[in-house]
C-alpha positions as CSV (number, residue, x, y, z in Angstrom):
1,X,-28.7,-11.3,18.0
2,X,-26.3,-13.4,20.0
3,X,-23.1,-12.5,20.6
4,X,-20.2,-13.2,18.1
5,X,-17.6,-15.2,19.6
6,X,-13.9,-14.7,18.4
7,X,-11.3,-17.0,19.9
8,X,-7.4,-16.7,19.8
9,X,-4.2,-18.4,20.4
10,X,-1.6,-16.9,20.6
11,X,0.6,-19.4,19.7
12,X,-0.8,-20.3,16.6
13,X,0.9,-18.1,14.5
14,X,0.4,-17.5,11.1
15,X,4.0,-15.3,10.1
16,X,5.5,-12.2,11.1
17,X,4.1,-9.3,9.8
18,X,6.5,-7.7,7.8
19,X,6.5,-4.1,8.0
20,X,6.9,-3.3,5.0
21,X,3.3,-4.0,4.3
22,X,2.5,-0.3,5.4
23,X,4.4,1.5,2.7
24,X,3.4,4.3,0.1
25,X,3.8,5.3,-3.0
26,X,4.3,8.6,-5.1
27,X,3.6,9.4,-9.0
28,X,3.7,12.5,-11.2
29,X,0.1,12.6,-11.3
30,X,-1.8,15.5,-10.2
31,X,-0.8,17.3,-7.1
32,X,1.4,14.2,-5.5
33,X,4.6,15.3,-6.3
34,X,4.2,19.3,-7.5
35,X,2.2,20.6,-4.6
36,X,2.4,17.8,-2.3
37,X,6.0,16.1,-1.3
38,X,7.6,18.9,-3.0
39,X,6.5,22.9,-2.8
40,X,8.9,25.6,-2.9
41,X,6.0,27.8,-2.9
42,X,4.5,27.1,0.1
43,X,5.8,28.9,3.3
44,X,5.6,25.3,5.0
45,X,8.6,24.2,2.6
46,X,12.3,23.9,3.5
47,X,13.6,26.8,1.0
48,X,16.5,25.0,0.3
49,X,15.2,21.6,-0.7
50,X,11.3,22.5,-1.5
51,X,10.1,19.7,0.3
52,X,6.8,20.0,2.4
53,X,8.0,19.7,6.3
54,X,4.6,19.1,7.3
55,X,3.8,16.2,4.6
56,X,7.6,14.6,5.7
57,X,6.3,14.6,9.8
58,X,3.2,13.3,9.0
59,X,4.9,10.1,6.6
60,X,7.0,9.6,10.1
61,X,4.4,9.4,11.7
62,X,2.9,6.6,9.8
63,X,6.5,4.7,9.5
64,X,6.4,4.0,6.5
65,X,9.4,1.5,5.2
66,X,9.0,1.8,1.6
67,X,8.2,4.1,-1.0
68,X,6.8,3.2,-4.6
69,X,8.0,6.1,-7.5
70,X,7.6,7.5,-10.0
71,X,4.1,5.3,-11.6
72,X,1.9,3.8,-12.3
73,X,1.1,4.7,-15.4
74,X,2.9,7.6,-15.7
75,X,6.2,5.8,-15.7
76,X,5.1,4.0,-19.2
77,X,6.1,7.1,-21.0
78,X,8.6,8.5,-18.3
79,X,12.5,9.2,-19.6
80,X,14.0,9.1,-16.5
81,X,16.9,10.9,-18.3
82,X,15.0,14.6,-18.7
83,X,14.9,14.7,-14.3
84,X,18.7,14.2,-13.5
85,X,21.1,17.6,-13.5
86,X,20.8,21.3,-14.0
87,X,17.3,22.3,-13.6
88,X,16.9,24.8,-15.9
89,X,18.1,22.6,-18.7
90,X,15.4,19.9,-18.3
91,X,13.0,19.4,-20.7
92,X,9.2,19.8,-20.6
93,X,7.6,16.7,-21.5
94,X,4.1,16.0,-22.8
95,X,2.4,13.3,-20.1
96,X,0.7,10.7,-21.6
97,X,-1.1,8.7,-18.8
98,X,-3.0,11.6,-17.3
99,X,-3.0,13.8,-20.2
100,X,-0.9,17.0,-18.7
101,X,2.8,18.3,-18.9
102,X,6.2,16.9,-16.3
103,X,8.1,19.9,-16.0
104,X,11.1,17.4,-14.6
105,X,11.6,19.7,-11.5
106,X,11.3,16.8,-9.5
107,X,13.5,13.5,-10.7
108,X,15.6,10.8,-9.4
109,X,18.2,12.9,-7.2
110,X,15.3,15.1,-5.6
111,X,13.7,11.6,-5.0
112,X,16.1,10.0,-3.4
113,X,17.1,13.3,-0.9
114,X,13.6,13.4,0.0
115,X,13.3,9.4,1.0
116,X,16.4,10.5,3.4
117,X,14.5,12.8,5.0
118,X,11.3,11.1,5.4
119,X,13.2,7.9,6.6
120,X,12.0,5.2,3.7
121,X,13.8,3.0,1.4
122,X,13.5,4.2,-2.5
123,X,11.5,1.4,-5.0
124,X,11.7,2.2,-8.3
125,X,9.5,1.5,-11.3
126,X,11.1,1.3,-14.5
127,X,9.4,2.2,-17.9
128,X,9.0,-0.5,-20.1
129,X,6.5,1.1,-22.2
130,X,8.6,3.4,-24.2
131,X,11.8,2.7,-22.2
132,X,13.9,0.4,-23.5
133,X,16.4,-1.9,-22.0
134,X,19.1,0.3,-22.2
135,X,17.2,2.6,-20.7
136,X,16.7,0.8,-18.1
137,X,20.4,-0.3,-17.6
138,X,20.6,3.3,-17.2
139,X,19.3,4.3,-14.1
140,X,20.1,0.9,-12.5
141,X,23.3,1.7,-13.3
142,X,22.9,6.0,-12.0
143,X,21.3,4.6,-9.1
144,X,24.0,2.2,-7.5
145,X,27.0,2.0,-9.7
146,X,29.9,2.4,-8.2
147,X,32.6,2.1,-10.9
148,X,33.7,5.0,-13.5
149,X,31.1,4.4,-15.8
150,X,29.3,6.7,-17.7
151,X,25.9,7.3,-15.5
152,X,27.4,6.0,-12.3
153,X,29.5,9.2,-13.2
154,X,27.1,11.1,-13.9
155,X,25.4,10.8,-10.5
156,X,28.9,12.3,-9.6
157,X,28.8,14.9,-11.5
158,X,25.5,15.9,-10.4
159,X,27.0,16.4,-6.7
160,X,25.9,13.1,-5.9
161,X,29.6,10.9,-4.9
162,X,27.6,7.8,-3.2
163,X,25.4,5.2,-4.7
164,X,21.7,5.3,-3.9
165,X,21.8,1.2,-3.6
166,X,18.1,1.0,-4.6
167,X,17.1,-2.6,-3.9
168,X,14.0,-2.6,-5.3
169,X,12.5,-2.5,-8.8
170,X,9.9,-3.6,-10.5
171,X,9.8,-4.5,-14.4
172,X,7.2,-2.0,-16.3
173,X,3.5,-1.3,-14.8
174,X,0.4,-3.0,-15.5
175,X,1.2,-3.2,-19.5
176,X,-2.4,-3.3,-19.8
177,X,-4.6,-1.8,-22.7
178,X,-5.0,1.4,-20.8
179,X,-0.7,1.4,-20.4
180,X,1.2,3.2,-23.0
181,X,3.4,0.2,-24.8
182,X,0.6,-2.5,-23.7
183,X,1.6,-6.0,-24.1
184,X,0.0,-9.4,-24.0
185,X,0.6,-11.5,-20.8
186,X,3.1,-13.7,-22.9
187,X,5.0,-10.8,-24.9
188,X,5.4,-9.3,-21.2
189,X,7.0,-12.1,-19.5
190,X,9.5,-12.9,-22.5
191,X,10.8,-9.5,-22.7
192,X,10.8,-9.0,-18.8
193,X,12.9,-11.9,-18.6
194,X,15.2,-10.9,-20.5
195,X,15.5,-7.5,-18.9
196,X,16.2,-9.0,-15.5
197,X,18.7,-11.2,-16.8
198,X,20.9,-8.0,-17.7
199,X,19.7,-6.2,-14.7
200,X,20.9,-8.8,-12.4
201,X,23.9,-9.1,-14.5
202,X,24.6,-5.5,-13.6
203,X,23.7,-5.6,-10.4
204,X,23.1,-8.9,-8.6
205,X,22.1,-7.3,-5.5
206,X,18.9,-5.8,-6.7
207,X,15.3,-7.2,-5.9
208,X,12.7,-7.5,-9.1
209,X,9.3,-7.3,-8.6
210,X,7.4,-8.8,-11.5
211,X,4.2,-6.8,-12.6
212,X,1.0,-9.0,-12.1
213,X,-2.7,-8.1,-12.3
214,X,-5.4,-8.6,-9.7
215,X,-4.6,-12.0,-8.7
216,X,-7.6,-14.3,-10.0
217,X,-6.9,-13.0,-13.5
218,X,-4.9,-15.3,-16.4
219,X,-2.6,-13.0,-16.6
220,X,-0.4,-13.4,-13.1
221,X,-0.5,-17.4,-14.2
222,X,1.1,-16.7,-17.3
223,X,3.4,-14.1,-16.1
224,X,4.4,-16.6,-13.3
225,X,4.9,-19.4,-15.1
226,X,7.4,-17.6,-17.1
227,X,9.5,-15.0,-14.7
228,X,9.3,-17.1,-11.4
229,X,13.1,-18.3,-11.6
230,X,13.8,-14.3,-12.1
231,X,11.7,-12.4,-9.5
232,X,11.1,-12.2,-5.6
233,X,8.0,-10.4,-5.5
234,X,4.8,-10.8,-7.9
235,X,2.7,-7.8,-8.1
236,X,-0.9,-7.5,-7.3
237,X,-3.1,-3.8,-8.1
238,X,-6.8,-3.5,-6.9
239,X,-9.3,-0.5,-6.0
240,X,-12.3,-1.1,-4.5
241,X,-15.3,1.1,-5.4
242,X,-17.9,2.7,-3.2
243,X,-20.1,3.2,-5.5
244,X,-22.5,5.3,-3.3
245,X,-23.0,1.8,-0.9
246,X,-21.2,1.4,2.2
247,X,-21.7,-2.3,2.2
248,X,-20.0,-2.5,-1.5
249,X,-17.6,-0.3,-0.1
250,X,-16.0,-2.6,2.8
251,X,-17.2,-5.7,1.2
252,X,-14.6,-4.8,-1.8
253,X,-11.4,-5.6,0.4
254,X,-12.8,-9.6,0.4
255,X,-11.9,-9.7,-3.4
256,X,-8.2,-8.6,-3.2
257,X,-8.3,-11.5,-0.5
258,X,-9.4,-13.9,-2.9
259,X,-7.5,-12.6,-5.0
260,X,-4.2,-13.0,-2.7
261,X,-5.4,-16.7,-1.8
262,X,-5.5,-17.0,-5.7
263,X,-2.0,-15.7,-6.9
264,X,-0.1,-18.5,-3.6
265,X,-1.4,-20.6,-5.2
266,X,-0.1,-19.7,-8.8
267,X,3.2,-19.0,-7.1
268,X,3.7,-22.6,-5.6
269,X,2.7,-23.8,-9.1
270,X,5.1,-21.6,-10.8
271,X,8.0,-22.8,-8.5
272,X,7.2,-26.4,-8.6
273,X,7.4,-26.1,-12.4
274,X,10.7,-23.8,-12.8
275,X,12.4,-25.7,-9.8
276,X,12.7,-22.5,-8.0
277,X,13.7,-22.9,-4.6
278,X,13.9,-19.1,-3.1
279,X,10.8,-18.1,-1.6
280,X,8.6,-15.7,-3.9
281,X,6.2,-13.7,-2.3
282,X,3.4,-10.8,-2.8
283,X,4.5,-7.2,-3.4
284,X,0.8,-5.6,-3.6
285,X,1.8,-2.6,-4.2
286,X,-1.4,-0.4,-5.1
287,X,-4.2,-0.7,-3.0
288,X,-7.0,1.6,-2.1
289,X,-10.5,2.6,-2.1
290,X,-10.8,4.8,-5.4
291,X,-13.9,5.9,-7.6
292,X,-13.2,7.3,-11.1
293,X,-16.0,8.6,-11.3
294,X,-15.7,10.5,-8.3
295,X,-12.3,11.1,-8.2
296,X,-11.4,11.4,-12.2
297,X,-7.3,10.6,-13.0
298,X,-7.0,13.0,-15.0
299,X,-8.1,15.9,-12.9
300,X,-5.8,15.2,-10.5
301,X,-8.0,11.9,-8.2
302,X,-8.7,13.8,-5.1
303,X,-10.9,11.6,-3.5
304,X,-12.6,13.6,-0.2
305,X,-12.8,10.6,1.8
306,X,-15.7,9.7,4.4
307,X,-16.2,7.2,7.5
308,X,-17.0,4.7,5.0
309,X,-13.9,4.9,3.2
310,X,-12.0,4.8,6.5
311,X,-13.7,1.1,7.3
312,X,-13.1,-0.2,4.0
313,X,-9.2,0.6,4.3
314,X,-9.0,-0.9,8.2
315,X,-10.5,-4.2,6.0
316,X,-7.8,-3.6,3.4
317,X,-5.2,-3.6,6.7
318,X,-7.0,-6.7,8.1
319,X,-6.9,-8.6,4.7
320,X,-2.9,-7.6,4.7
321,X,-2.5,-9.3,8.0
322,X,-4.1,-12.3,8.0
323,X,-2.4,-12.8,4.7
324,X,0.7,-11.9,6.1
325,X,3.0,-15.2,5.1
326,X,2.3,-14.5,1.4
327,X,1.9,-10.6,1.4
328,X,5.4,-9.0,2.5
329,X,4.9,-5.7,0.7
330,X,1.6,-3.6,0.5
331,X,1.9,0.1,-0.7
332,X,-0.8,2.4,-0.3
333,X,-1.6,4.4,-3.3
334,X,-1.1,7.4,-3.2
335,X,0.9,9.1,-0.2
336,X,-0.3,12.9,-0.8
337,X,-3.2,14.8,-2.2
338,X,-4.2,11.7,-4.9
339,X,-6.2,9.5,-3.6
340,X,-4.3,9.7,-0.7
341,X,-5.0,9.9,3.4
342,X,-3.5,13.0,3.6
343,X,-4.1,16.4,1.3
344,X,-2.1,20.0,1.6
345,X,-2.8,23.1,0.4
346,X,0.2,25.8,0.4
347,X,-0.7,26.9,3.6
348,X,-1.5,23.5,5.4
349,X,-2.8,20.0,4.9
350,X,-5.7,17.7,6.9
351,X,-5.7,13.9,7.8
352,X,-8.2,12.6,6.1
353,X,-10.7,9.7,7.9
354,X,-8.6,7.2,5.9
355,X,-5.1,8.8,7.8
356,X,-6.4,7.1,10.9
357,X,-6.8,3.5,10.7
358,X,-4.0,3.5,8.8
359,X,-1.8,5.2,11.9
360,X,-3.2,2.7,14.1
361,X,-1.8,-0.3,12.1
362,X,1.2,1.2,10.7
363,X,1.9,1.8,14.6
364,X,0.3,-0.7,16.9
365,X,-0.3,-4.0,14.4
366,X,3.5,-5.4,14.0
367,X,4.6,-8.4,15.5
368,X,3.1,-11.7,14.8
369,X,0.1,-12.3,13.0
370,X,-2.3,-14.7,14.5
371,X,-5.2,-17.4,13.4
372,X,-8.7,-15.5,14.4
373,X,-11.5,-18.1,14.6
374,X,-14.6,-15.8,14.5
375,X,-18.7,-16.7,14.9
376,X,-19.8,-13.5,12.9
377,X,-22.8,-13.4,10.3
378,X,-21.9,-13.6,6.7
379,X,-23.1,-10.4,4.6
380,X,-25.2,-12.0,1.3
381,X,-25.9,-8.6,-0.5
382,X,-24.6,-6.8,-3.4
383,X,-20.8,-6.9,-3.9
384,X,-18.4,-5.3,-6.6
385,X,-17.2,-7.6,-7.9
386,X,-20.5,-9.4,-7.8
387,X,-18.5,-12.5,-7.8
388,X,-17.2,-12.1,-4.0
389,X,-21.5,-12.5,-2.8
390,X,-21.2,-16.1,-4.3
391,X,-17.2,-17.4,-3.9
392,X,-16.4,-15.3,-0.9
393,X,-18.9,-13.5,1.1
394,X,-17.6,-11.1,4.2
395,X,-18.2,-11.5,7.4
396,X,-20.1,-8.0,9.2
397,X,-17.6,-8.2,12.0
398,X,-13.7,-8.1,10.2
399,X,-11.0,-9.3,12.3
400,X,-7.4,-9.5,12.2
401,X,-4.7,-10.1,15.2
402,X,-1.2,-9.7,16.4
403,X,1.0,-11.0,19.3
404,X,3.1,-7.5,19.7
405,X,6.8,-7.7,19.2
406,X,7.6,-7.9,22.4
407,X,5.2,-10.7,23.4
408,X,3.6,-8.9,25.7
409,X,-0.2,-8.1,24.1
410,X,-2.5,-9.6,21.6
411,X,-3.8,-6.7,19.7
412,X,-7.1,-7.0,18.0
413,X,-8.2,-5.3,14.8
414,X,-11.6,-5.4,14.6
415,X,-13.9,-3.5,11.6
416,X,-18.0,-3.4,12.5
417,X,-18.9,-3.2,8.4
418,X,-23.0,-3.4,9.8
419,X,-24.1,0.0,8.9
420,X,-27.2,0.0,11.4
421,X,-26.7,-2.4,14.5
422,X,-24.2,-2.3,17.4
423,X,-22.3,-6.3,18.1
424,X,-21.6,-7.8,21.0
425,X,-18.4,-9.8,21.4
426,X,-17.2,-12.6,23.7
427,X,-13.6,-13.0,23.0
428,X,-12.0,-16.3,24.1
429,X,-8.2,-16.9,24.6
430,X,-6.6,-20.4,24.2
431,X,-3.8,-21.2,27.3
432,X,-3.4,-17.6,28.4
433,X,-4.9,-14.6,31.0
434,X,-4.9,-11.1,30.1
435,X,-5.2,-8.4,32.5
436,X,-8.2,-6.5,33.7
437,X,-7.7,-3.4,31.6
438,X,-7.7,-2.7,27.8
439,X,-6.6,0.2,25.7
440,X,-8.9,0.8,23.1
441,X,-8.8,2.9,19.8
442,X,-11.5,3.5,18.0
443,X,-12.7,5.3,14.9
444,X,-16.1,6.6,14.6
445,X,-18.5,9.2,14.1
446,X,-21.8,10.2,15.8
447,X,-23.1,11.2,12.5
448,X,-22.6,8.6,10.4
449,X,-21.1,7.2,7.8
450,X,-21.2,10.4,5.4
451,X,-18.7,12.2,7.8
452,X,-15.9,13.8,6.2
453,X,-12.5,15.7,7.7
454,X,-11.4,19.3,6.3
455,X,-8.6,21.5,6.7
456,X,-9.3,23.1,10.7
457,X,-11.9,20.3,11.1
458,X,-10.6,16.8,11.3
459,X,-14.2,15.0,12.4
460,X,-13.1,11.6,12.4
461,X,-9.9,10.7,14.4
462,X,-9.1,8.3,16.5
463,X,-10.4,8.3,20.5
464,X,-8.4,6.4,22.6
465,X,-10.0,5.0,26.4
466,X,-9.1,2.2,29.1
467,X,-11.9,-0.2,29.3
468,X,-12.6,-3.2,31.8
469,X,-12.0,-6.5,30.2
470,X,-15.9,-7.8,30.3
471,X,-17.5,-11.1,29.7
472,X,-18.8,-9.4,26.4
473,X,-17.7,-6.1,24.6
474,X,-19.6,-3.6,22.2
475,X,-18.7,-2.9,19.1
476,X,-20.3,0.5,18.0
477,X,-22.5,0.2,13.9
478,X,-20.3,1.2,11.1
479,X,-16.6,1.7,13.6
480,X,-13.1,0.5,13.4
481,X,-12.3,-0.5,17.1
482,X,-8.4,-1.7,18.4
483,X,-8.4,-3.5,21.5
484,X,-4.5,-4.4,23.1
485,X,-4.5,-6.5,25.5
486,X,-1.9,-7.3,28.2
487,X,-1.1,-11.1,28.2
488,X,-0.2,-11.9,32.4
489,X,3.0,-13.6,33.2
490,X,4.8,-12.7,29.4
C-alpha cells in the first residue's frame, strides 16, 4: 500500500474554530443530574451545595464553554416553575419522556450555581410541548430581568439579587412524533416565530436557537424558510450507531457531515429569501455515538464505551473542525453517566475511552482551522445510513487541522478508522519548515478495538511521546494519533 500523502497550508484557512464547539449538555434523564452533577449523598460532594467535586474538575478539565439544560425530551413536559424556591415545597412530577418521576431537587437556581462553579455559560431549552408562551416569558423573564416584576422578583426572593443574563435559548426540542406536543415542520415554525418575537421583545439581548432535525431532512428547510429573520443558530441532532461494526461505527460521523454541508446550504437559501443580513450559523447541539438498544433511554443510557466508540467521536471532532465556518456550537450529549464520557458512582467516577479524544481537542485543537488535502483510500462497505456508502463515502485515514492560537504549530488530527492495517504518511507543508521534533498523542490499545475503561482501570488513555519529524510516519490500525508541530521562524 503506498503511502497516503496529506498536504497543508497554513495559510489557507478555512475559519477560526470557535470554542464553543466543545460544549456539553445536561438533562433530567437517568443518572445525569441525580447522581451525577449533583449528589449530596456521595462523600465526594460539597455538603453545602451537593455538587460532585470530582465531576466539576473533570468538566474543567475539558473547558467546556457552554452547557445545554435541562432536555432533550425531557424539557417537552418540564414546568420549569415546580424547581425554583423552598425545596421541600416542590412538587413531584410524573416524567413523561423517559417514563420515571423529577423530584425538582435540582432546577434553575441549582443550575445556574453549578455552571459558576464549573466555569460554563448556561443555555437553556424552553418547553414548547406543554409550555406555553407565557411560560416561557417566564423564566426568560426569572433568568435576566432586572426590573420589579413579578418572576424577576421572585429570583430575589429566592436569595438570588443578580440576573443570570442567559444568552442562549433555544425554541422547544425536536417536536418530533416521539416529543410530547409534536408538531408538523410548518405548525412549528409559525408558532416559534411568534414566540421569539415576544422573547426578543422582552429581552433583545438574548440568542435563539431554532430547533432543526438532522440536516438533509425537509424539515430544517421548512423551518428555515420561515424563522431565519428570527434566529442565530439552526439546530442539528444526530447519533451514530455501532451496531456491533466498527466500520459503521466511525463511518457514521460522515453523515452529520453531509448533513452539515446540507443545512449551509438551506441557510444561504433561507437568507437570500427573507433578506436576512446577520450571519446564521450551526448550533449542533446533540451529538454522539449512542445505541438504543444497547444503551436503552429509559433505563437510564449508560453506554460502556469501547476503543471503537473513542475513534468514531475523534471523527465527530474532525467533522466539527473542518466544518468550522458553519458549525459554531457543538454540544456533546450527555456530560455525566448518560451516554456520556465520563460515569460516577457515589464513591468515584472513570474516564471513559470517549473522555480522551475529546480532552485532546477540547485542549490542543483551537486556533484556526485549516484546508487538509489528503490521498487516503475511500471505505466502500456497509454504512448506517446506507446512503453515506453511495453520496459520501469516508476516507480510512480522517483528518482535520489547526494553526494554534498563537501561530506557532499546525496541529494534526488524524483518526486510522482501518481496523486491521497500519498507514504510512508523507505529510507535505506548503511555504513553511517545521522543526525536527513532534509531540505526539495518541489513543490506542494493544488489544483491540473491544477495550473498555472501568472504575481503578482506565485501559485506554492517551500516551503522549516526542518523535523525529520523518520522511514518512505510522499510523497505528484502529488509533486516534495528534501530531503538533512547531512551524520555524513564527
Amino acid at each position: 500500500m503506498s503511502p497516503i500523502e496529506i498536504r497543508i497550508d497554513p495559510k489557507r484557512v478555512i475559519s477560526e474554530v470557535d470554542p464553543r464547539i466543545y460544549s456539553g449538555f445536561t438533562e433530567h434523564m437517568g443518572r445525569c443530574i441525580y447522581g451525577g452533577l449533583y449528589d449530596p449523598g456521595s462523600p465526594l460532594a460539597d455538603p453545602k451545595t451537593g455538587f460532585r467535586k470530582d465531576v466539576l474538575e473533570v468538566i474543567r478539565s475539558l473547558r467546556v464553554p457552554i452547557v445545554r439544560y435541562p432536555g432533550g425530551n425531557f424539557v417537552s413536559s418540564y414546568k420549569w416553575q415546580d424547581g425554583i424556591g423552598p425545596r421541600e415545597l416542590r412538587p413531584r412530577r410524573p416524567e413523561l419522556a423517559w417514563l420515571g418521576e423529577e423530584s425538582n431537587q435540582f432546577g434553575t437556581d441549582e443550575f445556574m450555581a453549578w455552571c459558576k462553579e464549573a466555569e460554563v455559560e448556561p443555555y437553556i431549552c424552553l418547553n414548547m410541548g406543554t409550555g406555553t408562551l407565557e411560560d416561557a416569558l417566564g423564566w426568560v423573564e426569572y433568568c435576566n430581568g432586572t426590573s420589579n416584576t413579578y418572576w424577576a422578583s421572585q429570583r430575589r426572593k429566592n436569595g438570588h439579587p443578580e440576573p443570570y443574563k442567559v444568552k442562549y435559548w433555544s425554541l422547544g426540542n425536536e417536536a418530533r412524533p416521539w416529543q410530547v406536543g409534536q408538531m408538523t415542520a410548518e405548525d412549528y415554525a409559525k408558532t416559534a416565530f411568534q414566540w421569539a418575537k415576544a422573547l426578543k421583545l422582552l429581552d433583545p439581548s438574548i440568542e435563539l436557537i431554532a430547533c432543526g432535525e438532522t440536516g438533509y431532512a425537509a424539515w430544517d428547510r421548512d423551518v428555515l424558510k420561515v424563522l431565519a429573520p428570527m434566529v442565530k443558530y439552526h439546530s442539528l441532532h444526530q447519533y451514530t450507531i455501532s451496531a456491533g461494526d466498527h466500520m459503521v461505527n466511525v463511518a457514521g460521523p460522515a453523515g452529520a457531515e453531509k448533513g452539515i454541508q446540507i443545512t449551509k446550504s438551506l441557510i444561504e437559501l433561507a437568507r437570500i429569501e427573507n433578506s436576512v443580513q446577520e450571519p446564521i450559523t450551526i448550533c449542533f447541539d446533540e451529538w454522539n455515538v449512542w445505541d438504543p438498544k444497547r444503551a436503552i433511554g429509559s433505563q437510564g443510557a449508560e453506554e460502556h464505551y469501547d476503543l471503537s466508540d473513542a475513534l468514531a467521536v475523534a471523527c465527530w471532532l474532525n467533522v466539527f473542525i473542518r466544518q468550522a465556518d458553519i458549525v459554531k456550537i457543538a454540544c456533546i450529549a450527555q456530560s455525566v453517566n448518560v451516554i456520556s464520557p465520563v460515569m460516577t458512582r457515589p464513591d468515584g467516577l472513570f474516564r471513559q475511552t470517549t473522555f480522551y479524544p475529546l480532552f485532546l481537542f477540547a485542549n490542543y485543537m483551537r486556533g484556526s482551522s485549516l484546508q487538509v488535502s489528503v490521498s487516503s483510500p475511500i471505505y466502500t462497505g456497509k454504512t448506517r445510513p446506507e446512503w453515506i456508502q453511495h453520496v459520501c463515502p469516508p476516507p480510512f485515514v480522517d483528518v482535520s487541522a489547526v494553526l494554534s492560537e498563537d501561530g506557532k504549530e499546525v496541529r494534526l488530527a488524524v483518526v486510522n478508522r482501518h481496523p486491521e492495517a497500519d498507514q504510512e504518511l508523507e505529510i507535505h507543508f506548503a511555504g513553511v519548515d517545521v522543526g525536527a521534533a513532534v509531540r505526539v498523542y495518541e489513543v490506542w490499545h494493544e488489544e483491540g478495538l473491544g477495550v473498555r475503561n472501568w472504575f481503578g482501570e482506565e485501559r485506554v488513555r492517551v500516551e503522549e511521546r516526542k518523535e523525529q519529524v520523518r520522511e514518512k510516519l505510522r499510523v497505528k490500525k484502529h488509533s486516534f494519533t495528534l501530531w503538533c508541530f512547531t512551524l520555524l521562524g513564527a
